[in-house]
C-alpha positions as CSV (number, residue, x, y, z in Angstrom):
1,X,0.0,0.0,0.0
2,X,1.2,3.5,-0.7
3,X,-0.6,4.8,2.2
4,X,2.3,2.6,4.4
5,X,5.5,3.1,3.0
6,X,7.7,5.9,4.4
7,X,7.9,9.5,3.1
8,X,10.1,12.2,3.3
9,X,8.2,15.4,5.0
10,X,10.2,18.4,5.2
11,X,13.4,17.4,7.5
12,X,11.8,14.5,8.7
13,X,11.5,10.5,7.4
14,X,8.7,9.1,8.1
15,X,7.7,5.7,8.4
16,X,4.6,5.6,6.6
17,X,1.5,8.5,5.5
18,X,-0.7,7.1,8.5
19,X,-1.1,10.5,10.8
20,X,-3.1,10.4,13.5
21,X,-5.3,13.8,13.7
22,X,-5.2,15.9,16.8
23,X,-8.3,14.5,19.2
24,X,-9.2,16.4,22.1
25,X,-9.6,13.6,24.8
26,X,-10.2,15.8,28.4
27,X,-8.0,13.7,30.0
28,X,-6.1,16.6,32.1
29,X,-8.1,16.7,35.0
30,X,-6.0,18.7,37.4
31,X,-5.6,22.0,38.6
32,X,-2.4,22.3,36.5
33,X,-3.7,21.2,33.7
34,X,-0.9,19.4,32.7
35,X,-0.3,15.4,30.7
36,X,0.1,12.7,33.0
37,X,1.6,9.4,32.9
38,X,-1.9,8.4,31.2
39,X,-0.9,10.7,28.7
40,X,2.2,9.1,28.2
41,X,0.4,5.7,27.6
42,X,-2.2,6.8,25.2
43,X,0.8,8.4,22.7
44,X,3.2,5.7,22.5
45,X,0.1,3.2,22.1
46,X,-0.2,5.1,19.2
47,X,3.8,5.4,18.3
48,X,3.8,3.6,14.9
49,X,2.0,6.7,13.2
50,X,4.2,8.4,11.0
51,X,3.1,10.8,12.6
52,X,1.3,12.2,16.0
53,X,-0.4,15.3,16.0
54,X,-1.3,16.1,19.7
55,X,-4.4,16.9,21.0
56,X,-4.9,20.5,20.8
57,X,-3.2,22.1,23.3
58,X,-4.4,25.5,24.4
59,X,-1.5,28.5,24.4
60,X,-2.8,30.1,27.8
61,X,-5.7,30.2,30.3
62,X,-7.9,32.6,27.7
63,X,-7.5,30.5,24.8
64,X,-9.1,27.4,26.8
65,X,-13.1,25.8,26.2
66,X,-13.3,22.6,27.5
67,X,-12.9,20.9,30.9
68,X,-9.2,19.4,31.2
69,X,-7.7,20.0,28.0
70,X,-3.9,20.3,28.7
71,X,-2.0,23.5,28.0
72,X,1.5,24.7,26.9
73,X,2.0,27.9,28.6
74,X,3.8,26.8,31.9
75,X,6.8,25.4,33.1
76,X,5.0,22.6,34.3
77,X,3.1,21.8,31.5
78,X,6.3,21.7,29.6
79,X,7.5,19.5,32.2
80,X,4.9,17.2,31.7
81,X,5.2,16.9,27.9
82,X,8.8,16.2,28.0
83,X,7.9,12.8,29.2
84,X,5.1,12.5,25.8
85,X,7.8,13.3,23.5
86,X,10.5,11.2,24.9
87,X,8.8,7.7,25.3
88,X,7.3,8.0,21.7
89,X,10.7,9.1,20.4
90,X,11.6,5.8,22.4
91,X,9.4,4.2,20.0
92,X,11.3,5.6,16.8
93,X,7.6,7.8,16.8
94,X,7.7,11.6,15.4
95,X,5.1,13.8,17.4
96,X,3.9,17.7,16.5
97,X,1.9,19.5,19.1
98,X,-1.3,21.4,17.9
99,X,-1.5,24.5,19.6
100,X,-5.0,25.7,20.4
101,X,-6.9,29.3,21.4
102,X,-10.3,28.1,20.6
103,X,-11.5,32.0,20.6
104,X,-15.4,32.3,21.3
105,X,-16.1,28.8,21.8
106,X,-15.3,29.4,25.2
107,X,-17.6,30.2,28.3
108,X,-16.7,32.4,31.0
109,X,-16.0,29.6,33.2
110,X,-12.7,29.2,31.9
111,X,-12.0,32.7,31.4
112,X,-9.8,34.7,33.4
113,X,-12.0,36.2,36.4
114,X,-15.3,35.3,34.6
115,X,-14.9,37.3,32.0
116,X,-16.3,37.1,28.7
117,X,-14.4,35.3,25.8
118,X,-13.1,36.6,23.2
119,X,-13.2,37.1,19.5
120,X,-12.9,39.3,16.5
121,X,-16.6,40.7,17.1
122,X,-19.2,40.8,19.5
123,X,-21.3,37.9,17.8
124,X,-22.6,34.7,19.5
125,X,-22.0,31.3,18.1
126,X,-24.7,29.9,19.8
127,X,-23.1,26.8,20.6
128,X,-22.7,24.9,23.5
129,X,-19.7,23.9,25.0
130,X,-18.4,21.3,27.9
131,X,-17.9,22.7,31.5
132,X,-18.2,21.3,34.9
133,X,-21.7,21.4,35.1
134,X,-22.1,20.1,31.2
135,X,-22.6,20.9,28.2
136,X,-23.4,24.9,28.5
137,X,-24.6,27.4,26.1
138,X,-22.0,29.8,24.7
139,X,-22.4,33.8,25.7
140,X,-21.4,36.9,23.8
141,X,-17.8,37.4,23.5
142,X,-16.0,40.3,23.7
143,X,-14.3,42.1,20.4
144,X,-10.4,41.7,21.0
145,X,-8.6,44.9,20.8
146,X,-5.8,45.3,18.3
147,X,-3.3,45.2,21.3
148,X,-4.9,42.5,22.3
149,X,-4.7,40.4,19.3
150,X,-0.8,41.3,19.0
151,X,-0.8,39.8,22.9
152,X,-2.7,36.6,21.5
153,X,0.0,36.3,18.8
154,X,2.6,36.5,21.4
155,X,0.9,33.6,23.0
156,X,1.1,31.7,19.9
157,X,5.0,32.3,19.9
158,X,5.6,31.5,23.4
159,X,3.9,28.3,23.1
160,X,5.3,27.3,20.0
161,X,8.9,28.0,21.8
162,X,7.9,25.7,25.0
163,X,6.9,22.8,22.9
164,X,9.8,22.4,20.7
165,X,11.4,22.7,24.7
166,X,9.4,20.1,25.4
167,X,11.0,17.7,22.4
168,X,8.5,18.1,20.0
169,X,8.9,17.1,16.3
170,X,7.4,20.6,15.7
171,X,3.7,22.0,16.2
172,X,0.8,22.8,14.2
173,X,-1.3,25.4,14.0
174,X,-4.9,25.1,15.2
175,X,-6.5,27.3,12.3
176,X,-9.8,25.4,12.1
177,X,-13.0,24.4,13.0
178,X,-14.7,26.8,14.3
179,X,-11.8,28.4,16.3
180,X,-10.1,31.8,16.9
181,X,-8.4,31.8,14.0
182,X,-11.1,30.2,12.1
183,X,-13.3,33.0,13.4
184,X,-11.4,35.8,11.6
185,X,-11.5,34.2,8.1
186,X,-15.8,33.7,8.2
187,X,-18.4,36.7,7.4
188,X,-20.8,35.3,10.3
189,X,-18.2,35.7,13.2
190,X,-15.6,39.0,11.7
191,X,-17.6,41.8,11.0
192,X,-14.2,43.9,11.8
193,X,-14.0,47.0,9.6
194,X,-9.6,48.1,10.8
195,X,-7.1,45.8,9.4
196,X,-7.8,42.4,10.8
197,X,-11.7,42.8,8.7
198,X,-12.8,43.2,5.3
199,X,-10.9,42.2,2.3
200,X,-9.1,38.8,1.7
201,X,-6.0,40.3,3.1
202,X,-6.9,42.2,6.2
203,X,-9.5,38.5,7.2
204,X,-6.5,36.0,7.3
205,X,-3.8,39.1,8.7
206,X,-4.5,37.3,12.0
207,X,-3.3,34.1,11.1
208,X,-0.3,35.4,8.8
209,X,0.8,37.3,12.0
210,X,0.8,34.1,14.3
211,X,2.3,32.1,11.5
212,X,5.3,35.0,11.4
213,X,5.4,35.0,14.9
214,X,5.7,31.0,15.0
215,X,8.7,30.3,12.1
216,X,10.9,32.9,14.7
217,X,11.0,29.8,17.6
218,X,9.9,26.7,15.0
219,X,11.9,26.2,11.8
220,X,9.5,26.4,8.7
221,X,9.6,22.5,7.7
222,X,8.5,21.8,11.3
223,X,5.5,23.3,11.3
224,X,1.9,22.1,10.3
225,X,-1.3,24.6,9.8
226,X,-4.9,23.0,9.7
227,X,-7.5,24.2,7.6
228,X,-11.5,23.5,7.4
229,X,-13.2,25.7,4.5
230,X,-16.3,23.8,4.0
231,X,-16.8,23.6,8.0
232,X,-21.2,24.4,7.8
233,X,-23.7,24.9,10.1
234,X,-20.8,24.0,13.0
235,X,-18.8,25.7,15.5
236,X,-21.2,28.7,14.9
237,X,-19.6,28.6,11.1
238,X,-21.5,29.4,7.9
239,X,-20.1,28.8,4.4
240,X,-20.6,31.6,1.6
241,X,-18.7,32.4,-1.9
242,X,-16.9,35.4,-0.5
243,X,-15.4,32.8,2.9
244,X,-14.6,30.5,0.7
245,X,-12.6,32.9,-1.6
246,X,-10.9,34.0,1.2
247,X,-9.8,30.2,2.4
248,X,-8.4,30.5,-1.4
249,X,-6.4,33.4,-0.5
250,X,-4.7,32.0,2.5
251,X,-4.4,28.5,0.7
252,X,-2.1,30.2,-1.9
253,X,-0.7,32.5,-0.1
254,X,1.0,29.4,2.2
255,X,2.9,28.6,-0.7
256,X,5.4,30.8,0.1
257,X,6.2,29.9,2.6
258,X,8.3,26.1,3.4
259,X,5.8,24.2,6.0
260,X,6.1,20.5,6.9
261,X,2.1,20.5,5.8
262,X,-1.5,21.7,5.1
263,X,-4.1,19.8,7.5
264,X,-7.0,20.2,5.4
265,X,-10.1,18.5,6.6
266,X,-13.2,17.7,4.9
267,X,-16.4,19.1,5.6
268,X,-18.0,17.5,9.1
269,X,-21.7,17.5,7.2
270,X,-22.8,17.3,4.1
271,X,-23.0,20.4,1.8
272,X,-25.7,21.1,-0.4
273,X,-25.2,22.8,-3.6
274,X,-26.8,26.1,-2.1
275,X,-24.3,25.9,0.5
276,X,-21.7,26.5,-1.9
277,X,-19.9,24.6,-5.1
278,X,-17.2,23.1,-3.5
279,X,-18.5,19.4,-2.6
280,X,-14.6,17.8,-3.2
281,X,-12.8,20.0,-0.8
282,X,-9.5,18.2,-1.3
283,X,-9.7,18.3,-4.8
284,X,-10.5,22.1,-5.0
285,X,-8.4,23.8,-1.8
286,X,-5.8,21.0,-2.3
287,X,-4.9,21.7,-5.7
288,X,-3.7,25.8,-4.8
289,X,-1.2,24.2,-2.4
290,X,2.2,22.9,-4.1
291,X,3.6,21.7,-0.6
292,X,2.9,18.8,1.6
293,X,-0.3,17.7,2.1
294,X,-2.6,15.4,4.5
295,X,-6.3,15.4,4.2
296,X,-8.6,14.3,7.0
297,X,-11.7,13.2,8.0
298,X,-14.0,10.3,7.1
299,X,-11.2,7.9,5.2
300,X,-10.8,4.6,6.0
301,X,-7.9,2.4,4.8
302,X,-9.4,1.9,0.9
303,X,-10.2,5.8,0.4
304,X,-7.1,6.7,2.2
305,X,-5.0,4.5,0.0
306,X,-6.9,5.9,-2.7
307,X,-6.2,9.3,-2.0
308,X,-2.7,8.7,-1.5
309,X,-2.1,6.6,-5.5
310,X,-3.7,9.7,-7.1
311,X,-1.0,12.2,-5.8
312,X,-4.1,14.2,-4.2
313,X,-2.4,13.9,-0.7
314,X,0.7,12.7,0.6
315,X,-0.8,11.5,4.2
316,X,-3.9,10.7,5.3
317,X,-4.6,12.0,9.0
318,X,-7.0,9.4,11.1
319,X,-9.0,10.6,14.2
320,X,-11.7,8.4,15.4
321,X,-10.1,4.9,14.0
322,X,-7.6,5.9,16.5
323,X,-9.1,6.3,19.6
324,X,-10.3,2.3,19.0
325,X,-7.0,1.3,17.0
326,X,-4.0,1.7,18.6
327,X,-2.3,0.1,16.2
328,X,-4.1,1.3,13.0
329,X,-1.3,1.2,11.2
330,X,-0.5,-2.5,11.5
331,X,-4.6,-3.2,10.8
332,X,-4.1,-1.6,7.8
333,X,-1.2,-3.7,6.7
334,X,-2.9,-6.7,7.9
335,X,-6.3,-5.8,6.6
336,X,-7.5,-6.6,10.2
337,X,-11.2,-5.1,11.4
338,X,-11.0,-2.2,13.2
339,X,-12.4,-1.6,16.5
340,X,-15.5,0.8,17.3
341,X,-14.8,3.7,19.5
342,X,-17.3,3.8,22.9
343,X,-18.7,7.5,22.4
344,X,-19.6,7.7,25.7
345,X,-15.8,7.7,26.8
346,X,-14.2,10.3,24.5
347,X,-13.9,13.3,26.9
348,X,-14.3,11.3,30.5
349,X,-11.4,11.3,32.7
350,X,-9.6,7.8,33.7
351,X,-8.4,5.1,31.2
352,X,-11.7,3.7,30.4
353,X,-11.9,4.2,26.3
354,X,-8.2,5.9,26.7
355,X,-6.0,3.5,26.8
356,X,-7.3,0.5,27.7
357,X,-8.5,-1.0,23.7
358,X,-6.7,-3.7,22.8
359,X,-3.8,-4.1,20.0
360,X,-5.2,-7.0,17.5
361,X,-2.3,-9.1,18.7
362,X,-4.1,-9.2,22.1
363,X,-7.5,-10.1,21.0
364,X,-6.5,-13.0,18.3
365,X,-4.4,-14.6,21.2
């Protein structure tokens, strides 16, 4: 299979095109909010990926919107990590971190001294979100000031720094689904009229800015951006012609830059045609990008493989399959079923549908 022999990704060999996609997991539950030896488990599990894209990781207390999601903005969160990234490099793994400010899908709960999250306008997604007491409506958020957005970049920066401190491979940035930099590329959620609102240019400024910022503490080939055009009726998102212009605009605008790789996922739902004319998102948003790429969402081994022989992509990122597959990438090569995923344990603390599914070798015994 194509999809299982190594590749060459930037400065980096990799062992096959099998990535596993960033899954937030909520298994963090303490007050520093940092990886335990759980953690530590769960990744190297998972070490035969070629490669690991973290959860996403959120770059300081603001940027957080779910209960016990990790972080990379202290020392002891770096700490923490340190002992990810050395027991999968144990395992001959490579592992980026996905760095995370999820903007006005958060809830004041999280925010520093209850106050209202923030975003590039005042506009509710009217979403809800997970917090102590449960899933919770989203509230208003507040406009970010332009100081405060060159803080938030800053953030970006410092937390790209600590994880290549912590041994990452390199990081990638969180620039989809629904999220704060997400939010500035979308009509619905950026009704800004200064420089970060508007035009093509002035809507993706944000994430140009952070991307800058990022290539100062991670070299170019090391880091990974993540885009979701097509992401409808989700996250507070809407899809029109002029967004999806715009997602054009950044999409060729990365190419001049030298990333490791565009994460571009596929739509969550299915589009109609009034919802726009792009139905084959990897096919139309992959085409304007002349680097590496890795599409996501929805492929299984055949499609994958697929995807891979046609020169579309040159990796395939799994999510669910790996929460259930540890070893995916030996199923695949075996043609072995793959487990089902327990829904009900995605985001509860403990090892209970974390690290306690079975390799295949274990269950044919």
């Amino acid at each position: 299979m194509e999809l299982l022999k190594p590749v060459q990704m930037g400065s980096l060999n990799l062992a096959n095109r099998v990535f596993m996609a960033p899954l937030t997991r909520s298994r963090a539950n303490n007050e520093e909010l940092v990886p335990t030896d759980l953690h530590v488990e769960y990744y190297v599990q998972r070490a035969s990926a070629g490669l690991i894209i973290t959860e996403g990781t959120v770059i300081s207390p603001q940027g957080t919107g779910y209960i016990n999601v990790p972080g990379i903005y202290t020392e002891a969160q770096v700490e923490a990590w340190k002992k990810v990234t050395t027991a999968v490099h144990e395992k001959d793994g490579k592992i980026f971190m996905q760095i995370w400010h999820v903007g006005r899908m958060s809830h004041p709960h999280f925010q520093p001294e209850g106050k209202a999250p923030v975003a590039p306008s005042a506009i509710n997604p009217n979403e809800e979100v997970f917090t102590p007491q449960g899933k919770t409506k989203t509230e208003t958020p507040r406009a970010l000031t332009k100081e405060e957005i060159k803080g938030i970049v800053q953030d970006f920066k410092n937390a790209a720094a600590n994880a290549m401190k912590a041994g990452f491979d390199g990081v990638e940035i969180h620039s989809s689904n629904g999220y704060l930099i997400h939010q500035f590329f979308n009509n619905c959620s950026n009704l800004r009229t200064d420089e970060y609102g508007g035009n093509d240019e002035n809507k993706t400024r944000f994430f140009f800015e952070v991307l800058d910022a990022v290539k100062e503490v991670v070299p170019e080939d090391r880091i990974g951006v993540r885009l979701n055009p097509m992401l409808h009726n989700l996250m507070g998102q809407r899809v029109d012609e002029q967004t999806a212009k715009t997602f054009e605009y950044a999409i060729k605008r990365l190419n001049d830059y030298n990333l490791a790789y565009l994460h571009l996922s596929r739509p969550f739902t299915q589009l109609g045609e009034e919802d726009y004319f792009v139905q084959d998102v990897i096919g139309h948003f992959g085409k304007l990008y002349k680097g590496f790429l890795v599409a996501n969402a929805g492929y299984d081994a055949e499609s994958g493989e697929q995807e891979i022989a046609s020169k579309r992509a040159q990796a395939i990122a799994y999510g669910r399959p790996y929460i259930a597959n540890p070893d995916l990438v030996e199923r695949f090569a075996n043609g072995w079923e793959l487990t089902e995923p327990n829904q009900d344990t995605f985001y509860t603390p403990g090892k209970e549908g974390y690290t306690d599914y079975e390799r295949h070798a274990v269950t044919a015994e």
